[in-house]
DRENDO-1510 file (C-alpha; in Angstrom, 1 decimal, always signed):
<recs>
REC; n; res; u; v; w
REC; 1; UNK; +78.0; +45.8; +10.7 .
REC; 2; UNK; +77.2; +49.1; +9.1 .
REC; 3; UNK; +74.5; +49.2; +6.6 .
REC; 4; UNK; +73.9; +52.0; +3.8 .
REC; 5; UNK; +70.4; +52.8; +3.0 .
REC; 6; UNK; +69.4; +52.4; -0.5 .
REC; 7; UNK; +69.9; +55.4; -2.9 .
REC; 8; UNK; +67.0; +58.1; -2.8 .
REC; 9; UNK; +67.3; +59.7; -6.7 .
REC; 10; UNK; +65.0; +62.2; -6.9 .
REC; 11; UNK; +65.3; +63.5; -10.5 .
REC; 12; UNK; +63.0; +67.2; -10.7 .
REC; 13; UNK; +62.3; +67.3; -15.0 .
REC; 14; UNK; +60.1; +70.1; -15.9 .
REC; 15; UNK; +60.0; +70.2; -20.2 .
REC; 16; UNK; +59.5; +74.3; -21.5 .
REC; 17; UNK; +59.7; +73.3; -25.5 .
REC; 18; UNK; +63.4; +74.2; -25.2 .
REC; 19; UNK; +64.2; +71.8; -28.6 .
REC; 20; UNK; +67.2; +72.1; -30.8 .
REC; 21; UNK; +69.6; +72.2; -27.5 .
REC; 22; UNK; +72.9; +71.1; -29.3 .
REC; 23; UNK; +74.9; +68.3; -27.4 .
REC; 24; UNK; +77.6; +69.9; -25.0 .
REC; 25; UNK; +74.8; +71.8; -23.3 .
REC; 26; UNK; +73.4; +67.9; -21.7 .
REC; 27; UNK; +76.4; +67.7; -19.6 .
REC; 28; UNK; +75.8; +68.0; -16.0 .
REC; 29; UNK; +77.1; +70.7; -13.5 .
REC; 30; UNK; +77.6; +69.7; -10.1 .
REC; 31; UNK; +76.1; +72.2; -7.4 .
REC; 32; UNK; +76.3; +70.2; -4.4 .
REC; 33; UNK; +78.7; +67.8; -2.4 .
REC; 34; UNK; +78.2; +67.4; +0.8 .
REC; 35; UNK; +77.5; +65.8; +4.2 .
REC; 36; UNK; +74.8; +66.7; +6.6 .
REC; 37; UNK; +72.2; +65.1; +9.1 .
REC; 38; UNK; +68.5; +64.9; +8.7 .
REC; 39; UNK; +66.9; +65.0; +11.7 .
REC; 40; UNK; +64.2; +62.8; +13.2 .
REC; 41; UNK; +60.5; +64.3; +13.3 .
REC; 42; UNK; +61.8; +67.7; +11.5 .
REC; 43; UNK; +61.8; +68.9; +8.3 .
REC; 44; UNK; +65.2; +69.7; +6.7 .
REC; 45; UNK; +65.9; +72.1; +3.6 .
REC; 46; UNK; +68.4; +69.9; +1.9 .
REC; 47; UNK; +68.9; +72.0; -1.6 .
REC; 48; UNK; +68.0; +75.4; -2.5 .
REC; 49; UNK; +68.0; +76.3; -6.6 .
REC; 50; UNK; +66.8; +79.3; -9.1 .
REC; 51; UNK; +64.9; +77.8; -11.8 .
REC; 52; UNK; +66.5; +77.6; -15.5 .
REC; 53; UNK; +64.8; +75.2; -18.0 .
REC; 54; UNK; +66.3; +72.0; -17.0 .
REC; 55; UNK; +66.2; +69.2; -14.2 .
REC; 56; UNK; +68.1; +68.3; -11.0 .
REC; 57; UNK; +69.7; +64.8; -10.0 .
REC; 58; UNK; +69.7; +64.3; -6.2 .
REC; 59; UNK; +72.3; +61.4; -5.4 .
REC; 60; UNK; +71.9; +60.4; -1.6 .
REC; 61; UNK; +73.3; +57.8; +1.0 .
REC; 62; UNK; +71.9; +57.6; +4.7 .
REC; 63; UNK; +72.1; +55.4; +7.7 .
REC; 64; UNK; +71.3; +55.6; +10.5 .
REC; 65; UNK; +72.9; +57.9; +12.9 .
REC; 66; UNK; +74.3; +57.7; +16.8 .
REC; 67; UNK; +72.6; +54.3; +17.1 .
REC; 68; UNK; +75.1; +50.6; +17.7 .
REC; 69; UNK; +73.0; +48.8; +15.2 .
REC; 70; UNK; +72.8; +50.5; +11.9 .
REC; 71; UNK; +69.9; +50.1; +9.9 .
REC; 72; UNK; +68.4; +51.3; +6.4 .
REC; 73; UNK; +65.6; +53.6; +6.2 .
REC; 74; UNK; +62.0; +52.7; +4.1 .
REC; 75; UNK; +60.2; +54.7; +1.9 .
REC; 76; UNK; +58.0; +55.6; +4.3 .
REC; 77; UNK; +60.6; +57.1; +6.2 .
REC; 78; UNK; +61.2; +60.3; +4.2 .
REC; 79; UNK; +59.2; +62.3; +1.8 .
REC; 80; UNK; +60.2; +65.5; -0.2 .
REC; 81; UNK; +58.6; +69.1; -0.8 .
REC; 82; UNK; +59.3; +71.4; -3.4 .
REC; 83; UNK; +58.5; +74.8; -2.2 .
REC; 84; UNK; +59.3; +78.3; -2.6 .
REC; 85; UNK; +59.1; +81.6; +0.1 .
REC; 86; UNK; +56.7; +84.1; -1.2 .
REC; 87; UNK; +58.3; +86.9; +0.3 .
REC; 88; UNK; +61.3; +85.7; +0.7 .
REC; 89; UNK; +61.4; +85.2; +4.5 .
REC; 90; UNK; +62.6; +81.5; +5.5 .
REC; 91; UNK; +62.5; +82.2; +9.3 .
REC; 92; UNK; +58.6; +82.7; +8.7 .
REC; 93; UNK; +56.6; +79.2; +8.2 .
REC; 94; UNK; +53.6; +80.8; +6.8 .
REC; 95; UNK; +55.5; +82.8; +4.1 .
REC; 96; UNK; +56.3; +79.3; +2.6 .
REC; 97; UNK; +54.4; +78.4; -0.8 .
REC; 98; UNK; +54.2; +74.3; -1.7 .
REC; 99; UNK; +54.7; +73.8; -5.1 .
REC; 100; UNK; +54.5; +69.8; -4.7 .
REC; 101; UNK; +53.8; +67.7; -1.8 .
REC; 102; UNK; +54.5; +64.3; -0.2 .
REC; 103; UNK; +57.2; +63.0; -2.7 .
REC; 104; UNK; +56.8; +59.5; -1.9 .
REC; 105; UNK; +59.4; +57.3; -2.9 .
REC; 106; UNK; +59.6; +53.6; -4.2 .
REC; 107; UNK; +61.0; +50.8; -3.0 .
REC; 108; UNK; +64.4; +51.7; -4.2 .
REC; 109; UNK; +64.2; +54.6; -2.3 .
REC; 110; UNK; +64.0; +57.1; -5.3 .
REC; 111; UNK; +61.4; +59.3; -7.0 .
REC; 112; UNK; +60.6; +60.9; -10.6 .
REC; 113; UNK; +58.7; +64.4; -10.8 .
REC; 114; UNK; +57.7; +65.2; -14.0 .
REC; 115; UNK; +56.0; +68.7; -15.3 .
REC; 116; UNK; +53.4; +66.9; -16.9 .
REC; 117; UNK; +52.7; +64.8; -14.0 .
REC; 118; UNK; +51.4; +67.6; -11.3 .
REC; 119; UNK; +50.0; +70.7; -12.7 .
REC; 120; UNK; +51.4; +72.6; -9.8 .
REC; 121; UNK; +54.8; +72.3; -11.4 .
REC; 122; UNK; +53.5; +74.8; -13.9 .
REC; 123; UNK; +53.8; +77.8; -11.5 .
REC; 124; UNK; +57.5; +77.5; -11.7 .
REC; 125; UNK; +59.3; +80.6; -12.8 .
REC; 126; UNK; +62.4; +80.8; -14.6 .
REC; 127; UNK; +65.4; +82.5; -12.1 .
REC; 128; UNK; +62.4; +81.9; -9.1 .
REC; 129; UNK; +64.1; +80.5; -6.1 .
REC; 130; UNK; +62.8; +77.0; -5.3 .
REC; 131; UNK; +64.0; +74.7; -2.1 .
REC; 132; UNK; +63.8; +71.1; -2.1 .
REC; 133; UNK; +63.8; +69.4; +1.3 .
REC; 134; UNK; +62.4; +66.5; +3.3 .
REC; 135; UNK; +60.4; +65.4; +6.0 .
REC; 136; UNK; +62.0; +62.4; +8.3 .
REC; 137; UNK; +58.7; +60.7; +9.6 .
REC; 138; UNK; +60.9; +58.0; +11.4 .
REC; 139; UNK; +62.0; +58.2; +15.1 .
REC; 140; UNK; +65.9; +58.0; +14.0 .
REC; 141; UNK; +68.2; +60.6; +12.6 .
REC; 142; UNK; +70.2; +59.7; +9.5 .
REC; 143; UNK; +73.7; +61.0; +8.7 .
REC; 144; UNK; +73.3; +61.5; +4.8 .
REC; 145; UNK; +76.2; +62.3; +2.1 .
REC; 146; UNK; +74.5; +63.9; -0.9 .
REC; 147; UNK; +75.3; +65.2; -4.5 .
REC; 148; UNK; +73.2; +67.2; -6.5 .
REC; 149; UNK; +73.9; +67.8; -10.1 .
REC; 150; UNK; +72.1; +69.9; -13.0 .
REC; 151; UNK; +70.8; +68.8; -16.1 .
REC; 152; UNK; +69.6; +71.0; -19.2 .
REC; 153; UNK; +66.7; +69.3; -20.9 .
REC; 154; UNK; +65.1; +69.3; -24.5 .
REC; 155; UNK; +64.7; +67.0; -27.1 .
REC; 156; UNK; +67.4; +63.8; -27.0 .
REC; 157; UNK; +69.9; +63.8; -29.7 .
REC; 158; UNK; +69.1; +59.9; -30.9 .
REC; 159; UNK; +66.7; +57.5; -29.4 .
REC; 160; UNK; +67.1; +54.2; -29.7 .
REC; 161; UNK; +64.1; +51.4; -31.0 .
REC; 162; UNK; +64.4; +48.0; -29.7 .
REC; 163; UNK; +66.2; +45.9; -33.0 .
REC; 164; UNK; +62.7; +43.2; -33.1 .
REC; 165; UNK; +59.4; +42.8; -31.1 .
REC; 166; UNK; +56.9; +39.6; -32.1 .
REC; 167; UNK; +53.5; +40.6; -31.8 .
REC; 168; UNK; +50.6; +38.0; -32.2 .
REC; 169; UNK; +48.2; +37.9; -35.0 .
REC; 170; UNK; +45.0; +40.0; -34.2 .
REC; 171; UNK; +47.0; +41.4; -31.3 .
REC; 172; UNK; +47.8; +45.1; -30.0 .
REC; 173; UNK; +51.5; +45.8; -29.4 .
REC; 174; UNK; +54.0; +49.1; -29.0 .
REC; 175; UNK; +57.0; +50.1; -30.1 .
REC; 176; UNK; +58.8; +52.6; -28.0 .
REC; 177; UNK; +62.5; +53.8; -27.1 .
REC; 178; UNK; +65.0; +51.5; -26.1 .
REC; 179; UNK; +67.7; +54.0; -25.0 .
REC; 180; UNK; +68.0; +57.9; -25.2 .
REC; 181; UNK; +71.2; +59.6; -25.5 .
REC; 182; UNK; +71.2; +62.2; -23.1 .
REC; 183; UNK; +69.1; +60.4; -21.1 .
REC; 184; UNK; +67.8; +63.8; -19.6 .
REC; 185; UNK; +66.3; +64.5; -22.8 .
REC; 186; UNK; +63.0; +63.6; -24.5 .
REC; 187; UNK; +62.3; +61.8; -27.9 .
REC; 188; UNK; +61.2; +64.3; -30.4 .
REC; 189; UNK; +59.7; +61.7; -33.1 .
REC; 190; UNK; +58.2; +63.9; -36.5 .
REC; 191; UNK; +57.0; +60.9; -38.5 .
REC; 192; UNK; +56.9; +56.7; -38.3 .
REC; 193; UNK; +57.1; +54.9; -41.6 .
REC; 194; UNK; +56.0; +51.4; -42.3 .
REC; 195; UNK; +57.5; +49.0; -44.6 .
REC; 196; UNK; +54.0; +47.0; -45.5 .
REC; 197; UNK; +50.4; +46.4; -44.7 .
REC; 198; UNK; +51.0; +43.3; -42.4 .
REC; 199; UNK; +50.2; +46.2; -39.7 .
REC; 200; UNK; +48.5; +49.1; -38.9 .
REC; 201; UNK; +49.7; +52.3; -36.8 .
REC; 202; UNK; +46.9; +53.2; -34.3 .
REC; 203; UNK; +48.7; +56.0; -32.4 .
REC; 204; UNK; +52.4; +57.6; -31.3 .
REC; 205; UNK; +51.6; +59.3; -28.2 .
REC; 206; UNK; +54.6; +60.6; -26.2 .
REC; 207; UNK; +57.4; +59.1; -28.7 .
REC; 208; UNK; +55.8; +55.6; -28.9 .
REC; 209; UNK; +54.5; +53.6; -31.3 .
REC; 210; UNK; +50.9; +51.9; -31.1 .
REC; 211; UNK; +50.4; +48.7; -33.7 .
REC; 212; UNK; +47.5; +46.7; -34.1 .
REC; 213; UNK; +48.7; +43.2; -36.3 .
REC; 214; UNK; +46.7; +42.6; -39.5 .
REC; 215; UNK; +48.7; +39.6; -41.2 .
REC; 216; UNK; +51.2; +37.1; -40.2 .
REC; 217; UNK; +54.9; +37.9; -41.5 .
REC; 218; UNK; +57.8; +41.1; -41.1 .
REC; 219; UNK; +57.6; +44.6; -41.1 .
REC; 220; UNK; +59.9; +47.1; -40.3 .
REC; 221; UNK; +58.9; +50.4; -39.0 .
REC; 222; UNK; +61.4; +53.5; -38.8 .
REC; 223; UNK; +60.7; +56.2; -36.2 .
REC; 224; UNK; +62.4; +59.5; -37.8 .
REC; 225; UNK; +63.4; +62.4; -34.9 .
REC; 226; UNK; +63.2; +66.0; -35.3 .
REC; 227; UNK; +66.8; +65.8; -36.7 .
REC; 228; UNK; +66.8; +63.7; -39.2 .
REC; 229; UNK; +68.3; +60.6; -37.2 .
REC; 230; UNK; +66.5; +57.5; -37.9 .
REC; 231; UNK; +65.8; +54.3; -35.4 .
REC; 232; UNK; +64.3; +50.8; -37.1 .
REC; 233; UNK; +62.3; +48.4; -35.5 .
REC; 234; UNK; +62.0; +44.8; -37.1 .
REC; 235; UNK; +58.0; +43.5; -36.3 .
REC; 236; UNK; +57.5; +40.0; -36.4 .
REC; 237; UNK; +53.7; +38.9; -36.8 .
REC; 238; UNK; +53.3; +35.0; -35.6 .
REC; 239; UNK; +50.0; +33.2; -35.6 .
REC; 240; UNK; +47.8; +32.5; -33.4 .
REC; 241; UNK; +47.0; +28.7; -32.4 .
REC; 242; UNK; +43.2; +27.3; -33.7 .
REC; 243; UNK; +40.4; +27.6; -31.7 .
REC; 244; UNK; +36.6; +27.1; -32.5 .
REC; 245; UNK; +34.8; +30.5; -32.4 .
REC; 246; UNK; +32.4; +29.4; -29.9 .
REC; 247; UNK; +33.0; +26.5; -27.2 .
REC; 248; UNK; +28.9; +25.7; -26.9 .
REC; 249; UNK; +26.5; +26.1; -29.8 .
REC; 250; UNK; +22.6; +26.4; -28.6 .
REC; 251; UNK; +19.9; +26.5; -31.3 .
REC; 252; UNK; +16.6; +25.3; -31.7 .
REC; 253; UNK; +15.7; +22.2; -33.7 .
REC; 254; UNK; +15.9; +22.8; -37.8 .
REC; 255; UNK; +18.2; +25.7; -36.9 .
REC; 256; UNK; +21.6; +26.2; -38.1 .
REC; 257; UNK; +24.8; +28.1; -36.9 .
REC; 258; UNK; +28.3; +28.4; -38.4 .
REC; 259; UNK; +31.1; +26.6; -37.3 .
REC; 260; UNK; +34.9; +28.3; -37.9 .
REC; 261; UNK; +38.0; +27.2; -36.6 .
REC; 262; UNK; +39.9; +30.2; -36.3 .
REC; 263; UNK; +43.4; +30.9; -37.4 .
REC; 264; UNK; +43.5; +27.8; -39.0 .
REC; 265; UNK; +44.8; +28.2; -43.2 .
REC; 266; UNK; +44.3; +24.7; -44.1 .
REC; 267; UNK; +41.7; +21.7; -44.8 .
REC; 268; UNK; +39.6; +21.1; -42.2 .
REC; 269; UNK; +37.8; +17.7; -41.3 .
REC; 270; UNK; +34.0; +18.6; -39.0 .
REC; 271; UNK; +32.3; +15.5; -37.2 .
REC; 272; UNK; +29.4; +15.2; -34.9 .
REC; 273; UNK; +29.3; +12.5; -32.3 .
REC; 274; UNK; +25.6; +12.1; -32.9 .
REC; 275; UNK; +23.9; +13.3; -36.1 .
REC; 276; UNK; +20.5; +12.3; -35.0 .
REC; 277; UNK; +21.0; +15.4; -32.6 .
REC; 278; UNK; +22.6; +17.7; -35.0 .
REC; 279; UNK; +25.1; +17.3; -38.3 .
REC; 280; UNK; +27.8; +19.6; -39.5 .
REC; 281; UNK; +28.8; +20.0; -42.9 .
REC; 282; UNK; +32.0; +19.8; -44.7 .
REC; 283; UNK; +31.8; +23.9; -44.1 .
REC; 284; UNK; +31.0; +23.7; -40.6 .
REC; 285; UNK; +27.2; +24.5; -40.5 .
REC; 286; UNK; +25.5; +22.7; -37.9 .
REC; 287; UNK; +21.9; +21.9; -38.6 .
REC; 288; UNK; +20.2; +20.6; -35.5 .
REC; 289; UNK; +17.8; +17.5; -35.9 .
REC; 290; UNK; +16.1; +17.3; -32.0 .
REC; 291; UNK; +16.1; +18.1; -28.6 .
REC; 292; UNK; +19.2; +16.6; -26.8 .
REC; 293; UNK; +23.0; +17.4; -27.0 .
REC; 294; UNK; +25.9; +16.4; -28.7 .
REC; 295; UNK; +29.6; +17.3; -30.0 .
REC; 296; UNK; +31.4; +18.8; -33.1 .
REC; 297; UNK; +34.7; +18.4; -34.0 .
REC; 298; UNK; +37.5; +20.2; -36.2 .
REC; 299; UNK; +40.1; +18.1; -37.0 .
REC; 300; UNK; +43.2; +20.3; -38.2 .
REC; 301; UNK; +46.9; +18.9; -38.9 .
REC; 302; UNK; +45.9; +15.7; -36.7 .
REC; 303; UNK; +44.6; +18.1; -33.7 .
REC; 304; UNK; +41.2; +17.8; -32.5 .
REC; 305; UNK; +39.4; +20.8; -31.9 .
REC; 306; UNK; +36.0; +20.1; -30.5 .
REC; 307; UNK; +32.2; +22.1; -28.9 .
REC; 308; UNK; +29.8; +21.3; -27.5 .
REC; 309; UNK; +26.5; +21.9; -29.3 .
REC; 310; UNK; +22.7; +21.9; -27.2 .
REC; 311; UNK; +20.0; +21.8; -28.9 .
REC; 312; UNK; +16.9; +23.2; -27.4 .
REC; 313; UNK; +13.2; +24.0; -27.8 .
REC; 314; UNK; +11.7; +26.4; -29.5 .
REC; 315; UNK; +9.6; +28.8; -27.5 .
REC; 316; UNK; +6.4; +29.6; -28.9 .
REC; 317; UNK; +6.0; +33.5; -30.8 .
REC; 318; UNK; +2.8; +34.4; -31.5 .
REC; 319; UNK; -0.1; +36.6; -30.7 .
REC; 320; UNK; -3.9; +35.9; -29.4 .
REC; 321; UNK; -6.6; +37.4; -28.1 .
REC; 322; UNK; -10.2; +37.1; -27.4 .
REC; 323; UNK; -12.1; +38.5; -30.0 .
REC; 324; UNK; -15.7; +38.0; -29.0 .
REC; 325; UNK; -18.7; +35.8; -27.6 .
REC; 326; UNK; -21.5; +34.5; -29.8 .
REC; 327; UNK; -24.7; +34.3; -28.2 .
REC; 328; UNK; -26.9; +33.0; -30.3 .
REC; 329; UNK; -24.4; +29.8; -30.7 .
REC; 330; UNK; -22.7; +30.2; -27.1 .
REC; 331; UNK; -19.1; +29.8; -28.4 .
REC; 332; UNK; -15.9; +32.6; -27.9 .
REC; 333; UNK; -13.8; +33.4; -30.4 .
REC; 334; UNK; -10.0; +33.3; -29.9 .
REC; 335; UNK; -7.5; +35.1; -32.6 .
REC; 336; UNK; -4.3; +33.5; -33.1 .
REC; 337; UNK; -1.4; +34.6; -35.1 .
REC; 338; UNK; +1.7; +32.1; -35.3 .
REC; 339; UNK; +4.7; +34.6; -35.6 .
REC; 340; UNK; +7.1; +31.5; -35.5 .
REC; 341; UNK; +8.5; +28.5; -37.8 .
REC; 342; UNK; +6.6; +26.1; -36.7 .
REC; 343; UNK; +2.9; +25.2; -36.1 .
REC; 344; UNK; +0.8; +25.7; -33.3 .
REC; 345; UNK; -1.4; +23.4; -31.7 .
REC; 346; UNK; -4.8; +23.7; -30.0 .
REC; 347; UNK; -6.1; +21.2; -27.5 .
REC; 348; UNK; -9.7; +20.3; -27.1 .
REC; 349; UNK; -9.2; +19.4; -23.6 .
REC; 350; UNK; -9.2; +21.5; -19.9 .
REC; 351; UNK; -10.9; +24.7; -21.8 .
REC; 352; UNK; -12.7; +26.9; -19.6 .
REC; 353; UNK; -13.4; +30.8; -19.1 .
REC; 354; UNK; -13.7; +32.5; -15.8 .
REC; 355; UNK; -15.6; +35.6; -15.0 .
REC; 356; UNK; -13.1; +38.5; -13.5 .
REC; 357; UNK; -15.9; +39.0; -10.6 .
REC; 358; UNK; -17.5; +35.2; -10.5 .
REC; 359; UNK; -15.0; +32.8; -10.4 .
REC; 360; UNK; -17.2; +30.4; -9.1 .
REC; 361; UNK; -19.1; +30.4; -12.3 .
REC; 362; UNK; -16.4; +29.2; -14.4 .
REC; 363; UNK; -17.9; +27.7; -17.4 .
REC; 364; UNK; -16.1; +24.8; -19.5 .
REC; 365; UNK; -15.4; +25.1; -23.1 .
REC; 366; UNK; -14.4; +22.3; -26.0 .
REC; 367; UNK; -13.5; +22.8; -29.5 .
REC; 368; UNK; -15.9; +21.8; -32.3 .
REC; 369; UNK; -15.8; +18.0; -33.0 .
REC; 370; UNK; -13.6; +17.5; -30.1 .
REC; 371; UNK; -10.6; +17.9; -32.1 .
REC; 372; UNK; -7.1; +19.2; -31.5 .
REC; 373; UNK; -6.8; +22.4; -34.3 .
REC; 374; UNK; -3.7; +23.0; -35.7 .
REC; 375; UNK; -2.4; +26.8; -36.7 .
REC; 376; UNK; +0.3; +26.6; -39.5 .
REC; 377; UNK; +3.7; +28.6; -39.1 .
REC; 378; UNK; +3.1; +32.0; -39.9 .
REC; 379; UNK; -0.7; +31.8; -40.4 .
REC; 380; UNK; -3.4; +33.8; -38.6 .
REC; 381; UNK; -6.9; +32.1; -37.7 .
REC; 382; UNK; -9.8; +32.2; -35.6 .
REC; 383; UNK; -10.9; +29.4; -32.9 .
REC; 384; UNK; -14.1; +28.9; -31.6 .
REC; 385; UNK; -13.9; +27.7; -27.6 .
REC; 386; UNK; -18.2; +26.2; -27.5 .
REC; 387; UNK; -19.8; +26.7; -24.1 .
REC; 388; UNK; -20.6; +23.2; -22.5 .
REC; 389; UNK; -24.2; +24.1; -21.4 .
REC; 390; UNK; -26.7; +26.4; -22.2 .
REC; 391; UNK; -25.9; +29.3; -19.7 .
REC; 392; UNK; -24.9; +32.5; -21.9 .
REC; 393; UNK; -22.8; +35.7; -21.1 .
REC; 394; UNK; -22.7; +38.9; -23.1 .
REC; 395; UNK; -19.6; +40.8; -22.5 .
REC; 396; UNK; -16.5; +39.1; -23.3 .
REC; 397; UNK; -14.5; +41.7; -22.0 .
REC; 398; UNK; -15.1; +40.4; -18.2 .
REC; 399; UNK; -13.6; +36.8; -19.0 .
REC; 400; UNK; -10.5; +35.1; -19.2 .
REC; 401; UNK; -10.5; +32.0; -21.3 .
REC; 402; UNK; -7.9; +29.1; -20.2 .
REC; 403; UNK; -6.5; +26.9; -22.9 .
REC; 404; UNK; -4.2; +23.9; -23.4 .
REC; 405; UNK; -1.2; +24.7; -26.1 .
REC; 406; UNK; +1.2; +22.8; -27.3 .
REC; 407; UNK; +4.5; +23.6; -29.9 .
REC; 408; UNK; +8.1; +22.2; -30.8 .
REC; 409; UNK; +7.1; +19.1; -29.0 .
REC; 410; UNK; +6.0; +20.6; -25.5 .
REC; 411; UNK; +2.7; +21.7; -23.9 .
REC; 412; UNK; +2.0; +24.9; -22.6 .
REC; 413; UNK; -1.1; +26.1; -20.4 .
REC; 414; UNK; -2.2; +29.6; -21.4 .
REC; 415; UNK; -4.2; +32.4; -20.8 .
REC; 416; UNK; -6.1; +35.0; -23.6 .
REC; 417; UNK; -8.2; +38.2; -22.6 .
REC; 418; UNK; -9.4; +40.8; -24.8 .
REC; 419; UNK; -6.2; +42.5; -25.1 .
REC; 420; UNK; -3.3; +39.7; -25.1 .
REC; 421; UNK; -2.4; +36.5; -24.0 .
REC; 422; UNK; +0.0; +34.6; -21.6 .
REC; 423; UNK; +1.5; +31.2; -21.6 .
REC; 424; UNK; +3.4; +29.6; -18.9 .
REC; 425; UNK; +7.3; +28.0; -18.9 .
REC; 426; UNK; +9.4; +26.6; -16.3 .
REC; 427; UNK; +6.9; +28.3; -13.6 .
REC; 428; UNK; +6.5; +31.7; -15.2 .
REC; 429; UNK; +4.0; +33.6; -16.9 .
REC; 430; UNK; +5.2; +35.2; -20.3 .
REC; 431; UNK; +3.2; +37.7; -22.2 .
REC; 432; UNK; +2.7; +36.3; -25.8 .
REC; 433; UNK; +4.2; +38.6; -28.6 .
REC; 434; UNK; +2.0; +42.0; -30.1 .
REC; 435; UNK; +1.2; +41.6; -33.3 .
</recs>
């Protein structure tokens, strides 16, 4: 049975500004109707032209040729050139000048070559002799009827918006032509004018319509051509369905964070499932109590909207440093500036300082009294580490003093030299903040 291969439309447009063309000049003129054969492996000049401001529609049937089972060609069968001869010589391959190369079709077996598409479609001269042809990269020969037909181009005498779009609250959307009459021509749109503020215009590049949507409800936008005909365009704005703003809250105990159910316009009910963890208002600020975790929930026109919320430690911010030794009362002295919300505690016990060079002679420390201190949020104040023994040092500069901390509930080992301090969390070593 015989089979066609699928149309090849190659439609050449090249765009010189030539607006205003009135209608009777769109119709098409045919230059070419005829049979021939494209050969396999070869290239074959199938259209030769002189350049006037307009396009050419190449209409083209092939099968395969001399062959009992007929079969359609792919689109990586054939590729088209658009070329001229620089001297005019077509018997001489290197007088040939490639305008554009490998014209690849789609799957329908057609093609679109715009101006503004290749840049080498700009050395096209008006009454210049161009060819059009293709290579067969297949091992058949195909037995083609073609038709090639000229269009004038210029700006399109009405183009067409679609009658409604619906675009989503918050959303991005675009408006652009729904039919042009000729369709060879271009949409020439001066000016787009909006019926209300539910949108916003962002941009019209190339005869569309860019919309960003501000508020639910209609508007209608007109896009107004070069000629005074007019095209509307009905914009629906729908709403969005609820959703919490975040679907995990983390804060630190006696924190809060704000709660919204967005695109909701109504009352709205909030609930924790454990307020010893952390409560939310009537508002939907959560205020975490302790460490653990729990869940919030929106309740909106009998829908339960719902996050979780974590509830974590604080980690400690502050700044220390060790300020100097006494040697008359063999004691260090440790700075400490709490840069946080909470206090800071001190603990009497596993105190020590280690020499950078002796480590064996490590000498513990305690606290005076034997009691924990305790450094108030956002207060600075000095500690004194006392030597247990009645060996003495003099430069405090060659030590590192060890120290137990603890804060929001958890205990930290640390580290303080003479120019900052360290403390250590899950495993690693964190340089306390400068002041």
């Amino acid at each position: 049975m015989k089979k066609k291969m699928n149309k090849i439309l190659i439609f050449f447009v090249v765009i010189l500004g030539c607006i205003g063309i009135s209608k009777n000049v769109y119709a098409e003129t045919v230059l070419k109707d005829r049979n021939m054969t494209i050969i396999s492996g070869e290239w074959n000049d199938i259209c030769a032209f002189k350049y006037t401001q307009g396009g050419y529609y190449i209409y083209m049937d092939a099968e395969v040729k001399d062959v009992a089972e007929k079969s359609k060609c792919t689109p990586k069968d054939l590729k088209a050139q658009l070329f001229y001869y620089k001297n005019g010589n077509s018997f001489d391959p290197d007088d040939k000048e490639i305008v554009l190369d490998s014209i690849n079709f789609g799957d329908d077996m057609s093609a679109w070559i715009y101006e503004d598409n290749n840049e080498n479609m700009n050395r096209l001269k008006y009454g210049k002799k161009y060819y059009l042809g293709i290579n067969n990269y297949s091992d058949s020969n195909y037995k083609i009827h073609y038709k090639i037909m000229y269009y004038p181009t210029g700006s399109a005498d009405k183009v067409t918006m679609p009658k409604q779009i619906t675009v989503k609250l918050a959303e991005y959307g675009t408006i652009k032509p729904e039919k042009i009459e000729p369709a060879t021509g271009f949409s020439n749109i001066e000016e787009w004018k909006i019926s209300n503020k539910n949108l916003e215009i962002l941009g019209t590049p190339d005869g569309k319509c860019e919309i960003y949507a501000k508020k639910k409800g209609t508007t209608y936008i007109t896009a107004i051509q070069h000629n005074g005909e007019r095209s509307v365009c009905k914009v629906v704005v729908t709403g969005r369905p609820p959703k919490l703003n975040y679907n995990k809250f983390v804060l630190n105990a006696q924190k809060t964070l704000k709660a919204e159910l967005l695109y909701a316009d109504g009352k709205i009910k909030w609930s924790s499932s454990n307020p010893q963890i952390a409560t939310v208002s009537s508002k939907g600020t959560i205020k975490a109590k302790r460490i653990g975790e729990c869940t919030i929930t929106a309740r909106y026109k009998k829908v339960n909207y719902t996050a979780k919320v974590i509830v974590k430690r604080e980690y400690p911010n502050y700044h220390a440093r060790l300020s100097r030794y006494n040697t008359r009362d063999n004691y260090f002295e440790v700075y400490f500036k709490n840069k946080s919300g909470k206090p800071i505690t001190i603990y009497p016990s596993n105190a020590k300082v280690e020499h950078v060079a002796y480590r064996t002679y490590d000498r513990y420390l305690r606290l005076s009294g034997g009691n924990t201190i305790t450094i108030p949020a956002g207060k600075s104040q000095y500690v004194r580490f006392y030597v247990q023994g009645g060996l003495t040092w003099y430069d405090c500069n060659r030590y590192t003093l060890f120290y137990q901390m603890g804060f929001d509930g958890a205990k930290y080992e640390a580290h303080v030299w003479t120019a900052n301090s360290v403390f250590k969390l899950n495993n690693k070593w964190y340089y306390t903040e400068p002041e």
